[in-house]
Backbone as XML, in Angstrom:
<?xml version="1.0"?>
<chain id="A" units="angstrom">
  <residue number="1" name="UNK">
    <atom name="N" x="17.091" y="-3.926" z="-1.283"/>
    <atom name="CA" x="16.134" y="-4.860" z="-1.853"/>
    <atom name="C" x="16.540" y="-5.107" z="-3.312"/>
  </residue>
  <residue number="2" name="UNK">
    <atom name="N" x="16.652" y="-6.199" z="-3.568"/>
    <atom name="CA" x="17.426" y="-6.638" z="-5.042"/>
    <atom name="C" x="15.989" y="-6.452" z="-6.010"/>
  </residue>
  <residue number="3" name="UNK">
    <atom name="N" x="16.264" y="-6.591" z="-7.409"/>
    <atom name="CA" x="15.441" y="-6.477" z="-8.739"/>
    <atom name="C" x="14.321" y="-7.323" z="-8.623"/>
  </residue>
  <residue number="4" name="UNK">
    <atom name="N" x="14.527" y="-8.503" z="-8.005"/>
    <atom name="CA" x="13.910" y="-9.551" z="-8.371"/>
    <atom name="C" x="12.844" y="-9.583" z="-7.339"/>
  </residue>
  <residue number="5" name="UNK">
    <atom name="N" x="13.119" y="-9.363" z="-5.822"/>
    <atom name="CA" x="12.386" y="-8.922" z="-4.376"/>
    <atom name="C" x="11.069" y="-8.072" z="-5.233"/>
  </residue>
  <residue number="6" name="UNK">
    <atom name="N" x="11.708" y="-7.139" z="-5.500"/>
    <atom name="CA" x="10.608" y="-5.594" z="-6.110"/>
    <atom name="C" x="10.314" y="-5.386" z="-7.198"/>
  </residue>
  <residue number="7" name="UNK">
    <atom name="N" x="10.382" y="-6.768" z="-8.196"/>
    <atom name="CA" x="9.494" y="-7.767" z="-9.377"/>
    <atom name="C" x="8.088" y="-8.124" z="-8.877"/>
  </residue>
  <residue number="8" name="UNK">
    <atom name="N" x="8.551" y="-8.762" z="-7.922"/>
    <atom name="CA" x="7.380" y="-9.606" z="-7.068"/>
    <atom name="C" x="6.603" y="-8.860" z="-6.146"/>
  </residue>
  <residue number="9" name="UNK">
    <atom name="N" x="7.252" y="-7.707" z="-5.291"/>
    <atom name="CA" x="6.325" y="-7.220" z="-4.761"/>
    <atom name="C" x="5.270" y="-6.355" z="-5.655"/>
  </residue>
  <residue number="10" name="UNK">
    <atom name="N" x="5.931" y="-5.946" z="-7.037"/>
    <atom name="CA" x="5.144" y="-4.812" z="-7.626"/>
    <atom name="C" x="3.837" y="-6.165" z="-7.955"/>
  </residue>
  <residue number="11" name="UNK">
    <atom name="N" x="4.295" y="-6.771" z="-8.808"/>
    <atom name="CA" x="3.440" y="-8.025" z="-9.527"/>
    <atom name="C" x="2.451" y="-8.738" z="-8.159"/>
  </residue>
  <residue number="12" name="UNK">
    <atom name="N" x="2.722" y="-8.631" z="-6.785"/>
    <atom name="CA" x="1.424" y="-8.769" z="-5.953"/>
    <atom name="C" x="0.660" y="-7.677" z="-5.970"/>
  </residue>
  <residue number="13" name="UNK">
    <atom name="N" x="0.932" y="-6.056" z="-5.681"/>
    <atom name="CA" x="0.727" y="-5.118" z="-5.748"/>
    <atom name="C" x="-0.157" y="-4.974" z="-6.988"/>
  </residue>
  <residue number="14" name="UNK">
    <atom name="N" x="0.163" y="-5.198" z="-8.539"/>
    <atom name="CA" x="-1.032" y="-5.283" z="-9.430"/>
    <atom name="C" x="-1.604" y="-6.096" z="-9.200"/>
  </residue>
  <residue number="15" name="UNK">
    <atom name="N" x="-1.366" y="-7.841" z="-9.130"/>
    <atom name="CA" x="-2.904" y="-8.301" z="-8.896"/>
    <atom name="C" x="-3.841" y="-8.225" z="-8.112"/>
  </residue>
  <residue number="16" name="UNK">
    <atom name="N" x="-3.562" y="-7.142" z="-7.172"/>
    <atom name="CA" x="-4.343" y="-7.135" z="-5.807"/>
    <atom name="C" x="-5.158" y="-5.969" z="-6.495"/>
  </residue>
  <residue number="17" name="UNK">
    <atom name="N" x="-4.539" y="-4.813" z="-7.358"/>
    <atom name="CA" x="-5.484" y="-3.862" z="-7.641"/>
    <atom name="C" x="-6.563" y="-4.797" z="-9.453"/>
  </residue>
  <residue number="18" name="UNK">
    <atom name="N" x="-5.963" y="-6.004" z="-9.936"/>
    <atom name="CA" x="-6.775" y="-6.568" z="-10.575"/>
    <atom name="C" x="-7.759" y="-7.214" z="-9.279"/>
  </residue>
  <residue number="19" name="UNK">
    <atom name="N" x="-7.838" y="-7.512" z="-8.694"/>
    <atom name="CA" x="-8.191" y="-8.229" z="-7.857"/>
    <atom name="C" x="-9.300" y="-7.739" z="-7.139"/>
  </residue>
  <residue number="20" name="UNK">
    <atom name="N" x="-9.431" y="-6.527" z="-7.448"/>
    <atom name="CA" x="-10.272" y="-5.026" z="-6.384"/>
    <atom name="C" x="-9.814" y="-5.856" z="-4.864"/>
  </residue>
  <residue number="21" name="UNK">
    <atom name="N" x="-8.882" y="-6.172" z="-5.106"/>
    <atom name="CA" x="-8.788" y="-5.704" z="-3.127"/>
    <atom name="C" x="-7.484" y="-5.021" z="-2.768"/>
  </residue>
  <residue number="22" name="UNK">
    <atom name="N" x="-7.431" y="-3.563" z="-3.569"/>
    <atom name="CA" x="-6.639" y="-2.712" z="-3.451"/>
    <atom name="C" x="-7.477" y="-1.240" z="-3.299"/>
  </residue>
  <residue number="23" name="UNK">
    <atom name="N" x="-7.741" y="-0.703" z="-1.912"/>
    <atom name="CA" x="-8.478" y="0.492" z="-1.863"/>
    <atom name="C" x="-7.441" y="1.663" z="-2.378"/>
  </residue>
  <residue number="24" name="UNK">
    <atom name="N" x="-7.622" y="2.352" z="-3.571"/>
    <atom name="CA" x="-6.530" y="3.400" z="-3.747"/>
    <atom name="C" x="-7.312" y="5.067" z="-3.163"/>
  </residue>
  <residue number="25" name="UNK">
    <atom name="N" x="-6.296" y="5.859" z="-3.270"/>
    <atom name="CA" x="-6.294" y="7.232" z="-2.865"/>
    <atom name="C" x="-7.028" y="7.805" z="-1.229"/>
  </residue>
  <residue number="26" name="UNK">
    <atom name="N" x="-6.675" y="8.558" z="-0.865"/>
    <atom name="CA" x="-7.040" y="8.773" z="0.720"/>
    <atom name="C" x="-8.219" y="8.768" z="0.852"/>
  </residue>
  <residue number="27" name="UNK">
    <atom name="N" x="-9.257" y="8.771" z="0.247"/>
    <atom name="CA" x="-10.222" y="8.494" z="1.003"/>
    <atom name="C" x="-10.858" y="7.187" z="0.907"/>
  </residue>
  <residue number="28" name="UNK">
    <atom name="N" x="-10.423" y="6.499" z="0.280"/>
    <atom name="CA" x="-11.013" y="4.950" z="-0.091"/>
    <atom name="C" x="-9.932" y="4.131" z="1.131"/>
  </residue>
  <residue number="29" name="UNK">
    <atom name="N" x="-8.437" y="4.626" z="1.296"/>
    <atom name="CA" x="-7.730" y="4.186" z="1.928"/>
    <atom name="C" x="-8.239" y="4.367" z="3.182"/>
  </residue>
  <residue number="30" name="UNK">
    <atom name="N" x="-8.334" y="5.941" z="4.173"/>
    <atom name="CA" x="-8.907" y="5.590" z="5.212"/>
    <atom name="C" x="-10.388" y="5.108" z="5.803"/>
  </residue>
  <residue number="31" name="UNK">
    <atom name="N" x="-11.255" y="4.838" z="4.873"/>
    <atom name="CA" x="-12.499" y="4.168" z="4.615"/>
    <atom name="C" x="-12.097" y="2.573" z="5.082"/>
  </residue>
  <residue number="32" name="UNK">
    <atom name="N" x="-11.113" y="1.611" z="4.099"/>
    <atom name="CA" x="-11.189" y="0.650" z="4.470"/>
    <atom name="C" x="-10.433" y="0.534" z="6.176"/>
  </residue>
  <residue number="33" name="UNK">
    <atom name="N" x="-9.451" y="1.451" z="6.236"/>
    <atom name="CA" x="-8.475" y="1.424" z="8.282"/>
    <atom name="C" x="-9.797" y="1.893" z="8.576"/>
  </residue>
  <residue number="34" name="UNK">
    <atom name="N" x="-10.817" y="2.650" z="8.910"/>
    <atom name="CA" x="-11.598" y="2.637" z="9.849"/>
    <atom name="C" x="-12.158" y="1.190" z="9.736"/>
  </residue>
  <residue number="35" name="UNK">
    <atom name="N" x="-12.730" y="0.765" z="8.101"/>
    <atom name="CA" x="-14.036" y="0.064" z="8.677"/>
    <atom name="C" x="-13.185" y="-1.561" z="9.264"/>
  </residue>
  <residue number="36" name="UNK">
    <atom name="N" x="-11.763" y="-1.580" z="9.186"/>
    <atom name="CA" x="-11.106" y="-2.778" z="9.661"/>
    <atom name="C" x="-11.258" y="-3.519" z="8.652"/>
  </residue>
  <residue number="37" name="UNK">
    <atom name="N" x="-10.722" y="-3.166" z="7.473"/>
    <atom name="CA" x="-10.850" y="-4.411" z="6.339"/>
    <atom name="C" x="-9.165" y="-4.338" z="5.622"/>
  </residue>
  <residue number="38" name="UNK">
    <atom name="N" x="-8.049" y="-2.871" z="6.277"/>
    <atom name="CA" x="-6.970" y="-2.914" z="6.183"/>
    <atom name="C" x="-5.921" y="-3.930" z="6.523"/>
  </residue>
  <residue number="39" name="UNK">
    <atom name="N" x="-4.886" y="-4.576" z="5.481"/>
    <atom name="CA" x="-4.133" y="-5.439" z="5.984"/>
    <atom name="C" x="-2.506" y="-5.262" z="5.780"/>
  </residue>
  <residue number="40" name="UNK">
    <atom name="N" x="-2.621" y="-3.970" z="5.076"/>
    <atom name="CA" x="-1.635" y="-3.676" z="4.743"/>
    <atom name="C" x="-1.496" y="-1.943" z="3.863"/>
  </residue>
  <residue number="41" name="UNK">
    <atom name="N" x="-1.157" y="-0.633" z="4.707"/>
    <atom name="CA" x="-0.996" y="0.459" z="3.705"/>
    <atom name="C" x="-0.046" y="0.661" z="3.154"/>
  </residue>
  <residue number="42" name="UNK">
    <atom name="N" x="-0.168" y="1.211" z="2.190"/>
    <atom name="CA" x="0.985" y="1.778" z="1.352"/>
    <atom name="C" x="0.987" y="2.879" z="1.262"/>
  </residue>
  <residue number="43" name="UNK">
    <atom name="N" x="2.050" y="3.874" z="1.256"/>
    <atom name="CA" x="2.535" y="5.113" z="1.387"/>
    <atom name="C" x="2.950" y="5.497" z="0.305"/>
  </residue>
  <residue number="44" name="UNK">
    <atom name="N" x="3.511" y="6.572" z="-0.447"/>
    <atom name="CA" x="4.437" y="7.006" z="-1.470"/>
    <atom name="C" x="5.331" y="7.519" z="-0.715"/>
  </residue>
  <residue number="45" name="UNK">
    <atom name="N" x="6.686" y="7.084" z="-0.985"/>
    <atom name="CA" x="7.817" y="7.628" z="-0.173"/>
    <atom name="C" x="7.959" y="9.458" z="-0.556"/>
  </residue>
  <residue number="46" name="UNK">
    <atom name="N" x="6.878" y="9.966" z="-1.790"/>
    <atom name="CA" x="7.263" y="11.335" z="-1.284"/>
    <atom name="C" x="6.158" y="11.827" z="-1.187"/>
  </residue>
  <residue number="47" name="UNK">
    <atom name="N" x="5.176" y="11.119" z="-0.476"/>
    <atom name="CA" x="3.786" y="11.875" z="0.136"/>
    <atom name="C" x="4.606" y="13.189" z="0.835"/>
  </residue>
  <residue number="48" name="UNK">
    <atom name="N" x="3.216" y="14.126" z="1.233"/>
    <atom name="CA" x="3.415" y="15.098" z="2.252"/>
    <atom name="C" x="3.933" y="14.326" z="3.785"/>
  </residue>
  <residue number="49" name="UNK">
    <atom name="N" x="4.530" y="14.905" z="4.371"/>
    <atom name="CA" x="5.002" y="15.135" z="5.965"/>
    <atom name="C" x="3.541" y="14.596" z="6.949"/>
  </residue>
  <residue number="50" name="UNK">
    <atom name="N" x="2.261" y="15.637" z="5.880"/>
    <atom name="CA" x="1.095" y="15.607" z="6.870"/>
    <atom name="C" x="0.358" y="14.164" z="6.526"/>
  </residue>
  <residue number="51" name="UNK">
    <atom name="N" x="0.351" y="13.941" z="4.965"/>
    <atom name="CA" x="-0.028" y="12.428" z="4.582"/>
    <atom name="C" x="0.694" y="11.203" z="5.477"/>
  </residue>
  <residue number="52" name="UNK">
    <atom name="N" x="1.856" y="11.534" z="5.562"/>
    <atom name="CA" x="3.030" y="10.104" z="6.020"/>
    <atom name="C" x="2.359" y="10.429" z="7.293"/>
  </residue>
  <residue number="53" name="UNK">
    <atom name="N" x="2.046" y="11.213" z="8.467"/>
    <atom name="CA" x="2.148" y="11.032" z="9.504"/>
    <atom name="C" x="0.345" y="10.692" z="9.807"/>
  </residue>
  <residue number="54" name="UNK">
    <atom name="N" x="-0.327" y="11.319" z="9.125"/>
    <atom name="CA" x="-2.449" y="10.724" z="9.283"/>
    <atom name="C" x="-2.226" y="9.189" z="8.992"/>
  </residue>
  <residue number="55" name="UNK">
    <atom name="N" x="-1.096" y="8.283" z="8.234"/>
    <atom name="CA" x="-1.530" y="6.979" z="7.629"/>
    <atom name="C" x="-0.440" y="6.410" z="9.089"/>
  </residue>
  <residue number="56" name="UNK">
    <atom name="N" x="0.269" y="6.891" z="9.079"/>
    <atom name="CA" x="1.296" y="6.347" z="10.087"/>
    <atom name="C" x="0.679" y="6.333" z="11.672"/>
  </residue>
  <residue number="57" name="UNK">
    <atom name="N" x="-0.423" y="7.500" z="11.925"/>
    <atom name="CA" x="-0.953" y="7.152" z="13.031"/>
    <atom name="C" x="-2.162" y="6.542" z="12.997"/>
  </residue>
  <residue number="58" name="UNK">
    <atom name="N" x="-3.058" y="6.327" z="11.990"/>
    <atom name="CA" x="-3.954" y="5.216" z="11.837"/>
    <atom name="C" x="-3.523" y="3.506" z="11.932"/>
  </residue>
  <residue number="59" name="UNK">
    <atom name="N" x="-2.284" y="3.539" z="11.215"/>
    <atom name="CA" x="-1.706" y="2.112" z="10.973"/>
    <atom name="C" x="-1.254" y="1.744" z="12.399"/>
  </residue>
  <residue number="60" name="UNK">
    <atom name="N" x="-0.655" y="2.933" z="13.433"/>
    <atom name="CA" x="-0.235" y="2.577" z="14.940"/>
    <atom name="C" x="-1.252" y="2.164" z="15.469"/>
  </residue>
  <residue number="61" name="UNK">
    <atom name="N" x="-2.431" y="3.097" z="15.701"/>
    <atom name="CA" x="-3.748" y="2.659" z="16.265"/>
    <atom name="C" x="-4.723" y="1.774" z="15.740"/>
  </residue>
  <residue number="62" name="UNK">
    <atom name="N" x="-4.621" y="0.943" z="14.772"/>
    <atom name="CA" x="-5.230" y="-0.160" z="14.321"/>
    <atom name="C" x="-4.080" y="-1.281" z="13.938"/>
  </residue>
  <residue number="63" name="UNK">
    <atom name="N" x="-2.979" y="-1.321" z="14.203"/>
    <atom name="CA" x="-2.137" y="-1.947" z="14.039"/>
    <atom name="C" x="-1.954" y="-2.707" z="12.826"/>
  </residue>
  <residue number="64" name="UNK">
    <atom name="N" x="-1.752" y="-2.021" z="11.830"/>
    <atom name="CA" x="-1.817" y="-2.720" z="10.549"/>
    <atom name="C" x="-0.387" y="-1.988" z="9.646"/>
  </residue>
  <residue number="65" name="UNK">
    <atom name="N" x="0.242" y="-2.902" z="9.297"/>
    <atom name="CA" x="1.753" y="-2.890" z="9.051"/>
    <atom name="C" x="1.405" y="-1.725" z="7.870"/>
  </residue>
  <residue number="66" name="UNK">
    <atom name="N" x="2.523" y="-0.684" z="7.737"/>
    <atom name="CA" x="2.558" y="-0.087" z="6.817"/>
    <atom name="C" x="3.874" y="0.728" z="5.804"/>
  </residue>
  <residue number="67" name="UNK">
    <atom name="N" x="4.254" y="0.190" z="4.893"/>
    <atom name="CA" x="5.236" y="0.182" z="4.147"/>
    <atom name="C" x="5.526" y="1.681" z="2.743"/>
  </residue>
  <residue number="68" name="UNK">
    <atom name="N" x="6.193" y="1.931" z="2.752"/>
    <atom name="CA" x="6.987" y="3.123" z="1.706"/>
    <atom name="C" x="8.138" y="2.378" z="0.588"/>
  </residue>
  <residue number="69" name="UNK">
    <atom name="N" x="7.513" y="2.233" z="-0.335"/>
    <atom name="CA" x="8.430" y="2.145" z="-0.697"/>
    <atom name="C" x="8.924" y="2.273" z="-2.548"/>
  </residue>
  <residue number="70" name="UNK">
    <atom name="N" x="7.841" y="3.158" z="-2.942"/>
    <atom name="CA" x="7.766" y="3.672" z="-4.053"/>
    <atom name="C" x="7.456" y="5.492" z="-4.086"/>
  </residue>
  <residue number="71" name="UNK">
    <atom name="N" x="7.674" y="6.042" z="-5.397"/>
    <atom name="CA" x="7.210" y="7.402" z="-5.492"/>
    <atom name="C" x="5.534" y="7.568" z="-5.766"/>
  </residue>
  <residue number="72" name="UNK">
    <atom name="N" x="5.245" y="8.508" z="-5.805"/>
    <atom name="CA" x="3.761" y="8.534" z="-6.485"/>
    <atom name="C" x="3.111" y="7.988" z="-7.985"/>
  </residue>
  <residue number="73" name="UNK">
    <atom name="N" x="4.510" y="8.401" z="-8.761"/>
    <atom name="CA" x="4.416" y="8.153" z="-10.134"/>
    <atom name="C" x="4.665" y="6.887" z="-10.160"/>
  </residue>
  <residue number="74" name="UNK">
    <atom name="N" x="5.607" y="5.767" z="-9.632"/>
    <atom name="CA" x="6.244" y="4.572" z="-10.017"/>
    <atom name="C" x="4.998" y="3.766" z="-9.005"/>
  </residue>
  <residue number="75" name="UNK">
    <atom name="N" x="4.381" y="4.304" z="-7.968"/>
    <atom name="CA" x="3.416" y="3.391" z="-7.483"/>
    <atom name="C" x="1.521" y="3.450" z="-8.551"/>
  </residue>
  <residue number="76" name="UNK">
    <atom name="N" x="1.721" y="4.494" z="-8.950"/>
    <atom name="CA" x="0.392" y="5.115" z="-9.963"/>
    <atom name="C" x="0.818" y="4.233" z="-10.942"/>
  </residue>
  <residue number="77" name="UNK">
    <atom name="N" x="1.691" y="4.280" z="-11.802"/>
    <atom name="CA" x="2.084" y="3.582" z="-12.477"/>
    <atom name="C" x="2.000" y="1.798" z="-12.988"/>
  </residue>
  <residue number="78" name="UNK">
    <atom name="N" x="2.117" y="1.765" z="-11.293"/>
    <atom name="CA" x="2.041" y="0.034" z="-11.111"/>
    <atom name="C" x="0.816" y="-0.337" z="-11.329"/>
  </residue>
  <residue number="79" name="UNK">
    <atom name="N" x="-0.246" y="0.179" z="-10.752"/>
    <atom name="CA" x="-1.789" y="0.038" z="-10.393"/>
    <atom name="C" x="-2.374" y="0.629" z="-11.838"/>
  </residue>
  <residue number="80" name="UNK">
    <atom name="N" x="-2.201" y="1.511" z="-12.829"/>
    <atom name="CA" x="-2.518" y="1.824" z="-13.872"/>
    <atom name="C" x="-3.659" y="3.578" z="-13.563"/>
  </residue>
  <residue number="81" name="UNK">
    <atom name="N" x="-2.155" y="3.936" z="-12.782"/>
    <atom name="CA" x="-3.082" y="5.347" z="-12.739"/>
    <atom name="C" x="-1.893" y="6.269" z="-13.030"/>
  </residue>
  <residue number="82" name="UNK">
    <atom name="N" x="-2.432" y="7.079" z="-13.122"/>
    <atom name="CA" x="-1.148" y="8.567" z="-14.048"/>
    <atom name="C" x="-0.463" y="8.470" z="-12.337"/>
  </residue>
  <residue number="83" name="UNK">
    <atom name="N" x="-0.775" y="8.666" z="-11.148"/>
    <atom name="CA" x="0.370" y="8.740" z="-9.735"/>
    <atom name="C" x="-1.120" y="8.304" z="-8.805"/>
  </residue>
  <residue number="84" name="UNK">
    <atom name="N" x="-0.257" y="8.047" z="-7.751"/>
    <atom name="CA" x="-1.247" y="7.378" z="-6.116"/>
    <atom name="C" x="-0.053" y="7.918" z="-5.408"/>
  </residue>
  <residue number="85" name="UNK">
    <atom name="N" x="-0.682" y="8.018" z="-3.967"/>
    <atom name="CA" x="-0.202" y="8.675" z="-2.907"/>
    <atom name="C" x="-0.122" y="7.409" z="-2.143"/>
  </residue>
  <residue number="86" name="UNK">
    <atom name="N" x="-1.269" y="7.254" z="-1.741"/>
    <atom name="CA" x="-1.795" y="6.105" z="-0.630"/>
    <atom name="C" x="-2.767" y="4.928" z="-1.054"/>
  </residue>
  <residue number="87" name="UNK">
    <atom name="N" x="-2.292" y="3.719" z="-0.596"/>
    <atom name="CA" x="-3.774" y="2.951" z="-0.900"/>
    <atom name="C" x="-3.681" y="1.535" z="0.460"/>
  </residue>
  <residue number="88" name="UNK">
    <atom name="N" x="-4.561" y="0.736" z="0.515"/>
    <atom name="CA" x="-4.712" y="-0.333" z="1.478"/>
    <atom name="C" x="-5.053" y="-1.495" z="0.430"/>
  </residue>
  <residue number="89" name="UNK">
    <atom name="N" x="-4.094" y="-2.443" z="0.974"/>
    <atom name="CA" x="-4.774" y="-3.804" z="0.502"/>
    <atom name="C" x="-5.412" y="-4.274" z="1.746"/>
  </residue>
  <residue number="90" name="UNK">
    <atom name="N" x="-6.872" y="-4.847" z="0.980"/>
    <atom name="CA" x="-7.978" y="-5.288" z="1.757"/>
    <atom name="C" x="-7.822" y="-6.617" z="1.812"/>
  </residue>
  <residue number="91" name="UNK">
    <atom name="N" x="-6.580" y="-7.324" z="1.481"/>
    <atom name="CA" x="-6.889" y="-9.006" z="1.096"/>
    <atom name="C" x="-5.761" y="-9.482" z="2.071"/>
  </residue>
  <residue number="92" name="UNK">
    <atom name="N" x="-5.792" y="-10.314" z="2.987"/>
    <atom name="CA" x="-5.037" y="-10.858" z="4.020"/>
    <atom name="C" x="-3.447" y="-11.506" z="3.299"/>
  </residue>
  <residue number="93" name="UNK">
    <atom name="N" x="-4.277" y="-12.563" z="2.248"/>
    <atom name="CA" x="-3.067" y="-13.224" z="1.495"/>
    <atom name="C" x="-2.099" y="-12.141" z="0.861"/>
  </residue>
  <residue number="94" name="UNK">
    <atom name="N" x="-2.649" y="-11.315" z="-0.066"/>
    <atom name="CA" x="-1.755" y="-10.240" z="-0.875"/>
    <atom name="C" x="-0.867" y="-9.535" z="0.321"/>
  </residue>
  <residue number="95" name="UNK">
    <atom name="N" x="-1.768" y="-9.011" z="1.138"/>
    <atom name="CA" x="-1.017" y="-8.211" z="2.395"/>
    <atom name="C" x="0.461" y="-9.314" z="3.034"/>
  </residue>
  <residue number="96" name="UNK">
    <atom name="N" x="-0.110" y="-10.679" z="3.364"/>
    <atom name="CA" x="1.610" y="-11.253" z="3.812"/>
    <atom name="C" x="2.686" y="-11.683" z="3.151"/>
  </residue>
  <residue number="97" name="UNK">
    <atom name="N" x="1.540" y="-11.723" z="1.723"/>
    <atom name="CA" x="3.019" y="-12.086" z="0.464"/>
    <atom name="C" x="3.670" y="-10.575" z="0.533"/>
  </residue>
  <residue number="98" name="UNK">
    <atom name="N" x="3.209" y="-9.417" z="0.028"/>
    <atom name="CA" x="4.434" y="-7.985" z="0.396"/>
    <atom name="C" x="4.813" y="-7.748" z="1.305"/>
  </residue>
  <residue number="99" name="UNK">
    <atom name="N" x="4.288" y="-8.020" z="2.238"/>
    <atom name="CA" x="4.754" y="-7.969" z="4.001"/>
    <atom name="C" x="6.232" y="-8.880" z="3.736"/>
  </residue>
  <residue number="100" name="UNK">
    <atom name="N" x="5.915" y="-9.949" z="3.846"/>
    <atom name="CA" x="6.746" y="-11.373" z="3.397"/>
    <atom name="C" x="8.338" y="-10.457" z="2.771"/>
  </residue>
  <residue number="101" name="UNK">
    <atom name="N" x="8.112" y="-10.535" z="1.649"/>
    <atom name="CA" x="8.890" y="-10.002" z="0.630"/>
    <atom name="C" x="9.455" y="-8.884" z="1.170"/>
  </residue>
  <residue number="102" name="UNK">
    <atom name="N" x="8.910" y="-8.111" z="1.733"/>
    <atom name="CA" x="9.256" y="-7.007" z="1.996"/>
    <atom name="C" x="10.176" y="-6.653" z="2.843"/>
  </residue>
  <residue number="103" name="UNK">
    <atom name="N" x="10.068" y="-7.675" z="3.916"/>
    <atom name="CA" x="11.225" y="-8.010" z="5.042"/>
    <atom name="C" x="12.407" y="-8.865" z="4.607"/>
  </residue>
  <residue number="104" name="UNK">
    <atom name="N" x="12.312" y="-9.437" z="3.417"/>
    <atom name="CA" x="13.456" y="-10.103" z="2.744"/>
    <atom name="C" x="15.229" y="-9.492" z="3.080"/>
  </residue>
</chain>
């Protein structure tokens, strides 16, 4: 993924958490996959084994695309928190522009 791809995905990624339709940390995250308002999770590529695999089998069984592709610190960072593990965007549009991008 080139500089410019993961410019844009970070820069959807903040306005979605300006935006409040970014649920951050595990329990706000699996709050919105139950109540079906998930359109897209995000992972930290160095969550736990047991984190990657609770978001990975929620996202199978509600079918909602779910992507890795930052650390804790560089995704905390983005959103304006000291580190994040996990979070859901709740907003359809934000969710297919990084989806989008993401498959670039």
């Amino acid at each position: 993924m080139n500089d410019i791809t993961m410019s844009k995905i970070c820069g959807l990624i903040s306005l979605s958490m300006k935006a409040g339709k970014l649920a951050v940390g595990e329990e706000r995250a699996k709050e919105a996959i139950i109540s079906d308002r998930a359109y897209l999770i995000i992972v930290a590529s160095d969550a736990s084994d047991n984190t990657k695999k609770k978001f990975s089998d929620m996202a199978a069984y509600r079918n909602v695309p779910l992507i890795s592709i930052f650390d804790r610190y560089q995704f905390g960072k983005l959103i304006g928190k000291k580190f994040s593990v996990s979070a859901v965007v709740t907003d359809k549009g934000f969710a297919e522009g990084i989806i989008g991008l993401y498959e670039m």
